[in-house]
C-alpha positions in Angstrom: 11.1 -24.0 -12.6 8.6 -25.0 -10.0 5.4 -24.6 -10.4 3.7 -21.9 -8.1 1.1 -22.3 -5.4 -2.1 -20.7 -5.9 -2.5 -17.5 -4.6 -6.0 -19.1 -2.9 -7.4 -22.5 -3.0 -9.6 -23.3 -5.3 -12.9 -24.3 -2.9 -12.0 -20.4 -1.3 -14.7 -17.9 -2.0 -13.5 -14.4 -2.3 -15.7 -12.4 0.5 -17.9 -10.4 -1.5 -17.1 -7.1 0.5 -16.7 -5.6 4.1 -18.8 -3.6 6.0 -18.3 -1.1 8.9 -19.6 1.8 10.5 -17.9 4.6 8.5 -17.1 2.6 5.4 -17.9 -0.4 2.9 -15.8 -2.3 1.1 -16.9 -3.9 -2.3 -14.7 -5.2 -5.4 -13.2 -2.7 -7.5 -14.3 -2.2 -11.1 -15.0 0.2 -14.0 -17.9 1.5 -13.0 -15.9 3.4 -10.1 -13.8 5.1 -12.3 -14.8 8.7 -12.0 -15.2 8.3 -8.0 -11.5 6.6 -7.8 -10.3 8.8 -10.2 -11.2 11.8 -8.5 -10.2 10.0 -4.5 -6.5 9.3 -5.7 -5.9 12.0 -8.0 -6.8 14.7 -5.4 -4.4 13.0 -3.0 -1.7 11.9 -4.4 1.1 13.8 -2.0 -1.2 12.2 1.3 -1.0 8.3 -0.3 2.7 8.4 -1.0 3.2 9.0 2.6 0.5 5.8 3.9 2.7 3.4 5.2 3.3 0.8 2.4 3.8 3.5 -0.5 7.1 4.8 0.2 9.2 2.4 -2.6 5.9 2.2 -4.8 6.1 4.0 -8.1 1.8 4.3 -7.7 0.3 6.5 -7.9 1.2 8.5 -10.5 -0.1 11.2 -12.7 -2.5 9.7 -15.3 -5.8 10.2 -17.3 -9.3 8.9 -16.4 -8.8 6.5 -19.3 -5.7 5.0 -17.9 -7.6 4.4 -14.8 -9.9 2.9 -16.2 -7.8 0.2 -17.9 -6.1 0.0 -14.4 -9.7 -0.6 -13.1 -10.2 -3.3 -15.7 -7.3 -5.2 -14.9 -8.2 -5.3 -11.3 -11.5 -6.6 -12.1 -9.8 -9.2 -14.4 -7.6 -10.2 -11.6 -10.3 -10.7 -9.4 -12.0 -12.7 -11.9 -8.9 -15.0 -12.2 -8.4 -15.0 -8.6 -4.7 -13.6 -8.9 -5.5 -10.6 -6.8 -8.4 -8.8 -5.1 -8.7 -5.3 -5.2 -11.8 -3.3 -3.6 -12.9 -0.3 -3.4 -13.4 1.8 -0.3 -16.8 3.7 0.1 -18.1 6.4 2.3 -21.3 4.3 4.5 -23.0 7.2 4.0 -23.2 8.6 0.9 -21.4 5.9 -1.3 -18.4 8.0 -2.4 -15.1 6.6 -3.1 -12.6 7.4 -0.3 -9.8 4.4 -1.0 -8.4 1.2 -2.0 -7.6 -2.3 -0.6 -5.0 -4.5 -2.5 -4.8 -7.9 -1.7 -2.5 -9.8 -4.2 0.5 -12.7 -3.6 3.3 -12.1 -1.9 6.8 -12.1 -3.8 9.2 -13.9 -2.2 12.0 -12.7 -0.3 15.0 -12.9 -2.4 13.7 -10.2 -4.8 13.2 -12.9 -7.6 10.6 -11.0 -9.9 10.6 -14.8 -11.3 10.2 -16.7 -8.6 6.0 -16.2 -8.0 3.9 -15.8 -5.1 5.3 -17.3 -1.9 2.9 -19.9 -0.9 0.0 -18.4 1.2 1.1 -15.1 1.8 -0.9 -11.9 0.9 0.9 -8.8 0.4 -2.0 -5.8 1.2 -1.7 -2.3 0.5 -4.6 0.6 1.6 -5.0 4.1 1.1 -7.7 6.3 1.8 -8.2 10.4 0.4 -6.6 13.3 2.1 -9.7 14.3 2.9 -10.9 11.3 4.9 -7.2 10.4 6.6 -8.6 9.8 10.1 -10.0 6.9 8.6 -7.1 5.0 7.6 -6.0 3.6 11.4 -9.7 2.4 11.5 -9.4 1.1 7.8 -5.8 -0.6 8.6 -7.8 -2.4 11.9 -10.8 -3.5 10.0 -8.7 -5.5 7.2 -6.1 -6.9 8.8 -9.0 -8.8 10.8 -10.7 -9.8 8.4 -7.9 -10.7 6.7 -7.7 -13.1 10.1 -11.2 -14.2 10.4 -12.0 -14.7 6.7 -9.2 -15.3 4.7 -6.9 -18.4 3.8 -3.4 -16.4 4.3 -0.5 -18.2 6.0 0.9 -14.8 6.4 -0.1 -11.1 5.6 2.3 -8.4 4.6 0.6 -4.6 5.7 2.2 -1.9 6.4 1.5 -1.6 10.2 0.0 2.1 11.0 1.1 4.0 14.1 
């Protein structure tokens, strides 16, 4: 087998966040557990129906400690530069109201085996029930600065209405 490419060159720097009027972007890690907890636990029915969700067994019922390892392992990720996840907060008041996920594309066949496809960037967002007006705006923000900042050949994101 083919080695893979690298999800992003080496001489890429991840952008250390995103900032807009309404929200902030900044790398997800353990120490937003209890704030992404609560955001995706409270709206579980309202993410299952953001585009991109609809085949995706996430999220699902689990405890604040599973989160937590799920938290880990994005940070991990985003240490090893095998996927960027970051967490979505309020400008304002610095609450947790979503999720970006930027991690390789798969390739077309379905081949779980086959690795990322060379540059492409599979992206996933969600944002609380309670804060769903922002997910258009969240949708526009990412997908250019996925264009202006990134190294992607291609994106894959769920286009909003």
């Amino acid at each position: 087998m083919e080695p893979t490419a690298p999800f992003v060159p080496a001489a890429f720097d991840p952008p250390p966040g995103l900032t807009e009027a309404a929200f902030v972007l900044e790398p997800l890690g353990p120490r937003h557990n209890e704030a992404d907890y609560a955001a995706w636990s409270t709206s579980i029915a309202h993410i299952r129906a953001t585009p991109g969700y609809a085949d995706s067994s996430w999220p699902h019922e689990m405890s604040s400690t599973e989160n937590l390892a799920d938290l880990e392992r994005h940070e991990r990720d985003f240490v090893a530069r095998s996927g960027f996840t970051y967490t979505v907060l309020d400008s304002g008041d610095g609450d947790v109201i979503g999720c970006v996920y930027i991690y390789p594309l798969r390739s077309r066949d379905g081949d779980a085996d086959a690795g990322p496809s060379a540059g492409g960037a599979s992206v996933h967002s969600w944002v609380r029930a309670n804060r769903a007006e922002l997910d258009v705006p969240l949708w526009q923000a990412v997908g250019a600065w996925l264009e202006a900042e990134w190294p992607f050949e291609c994106i894959d994101y769920a286009p909003r209405g």
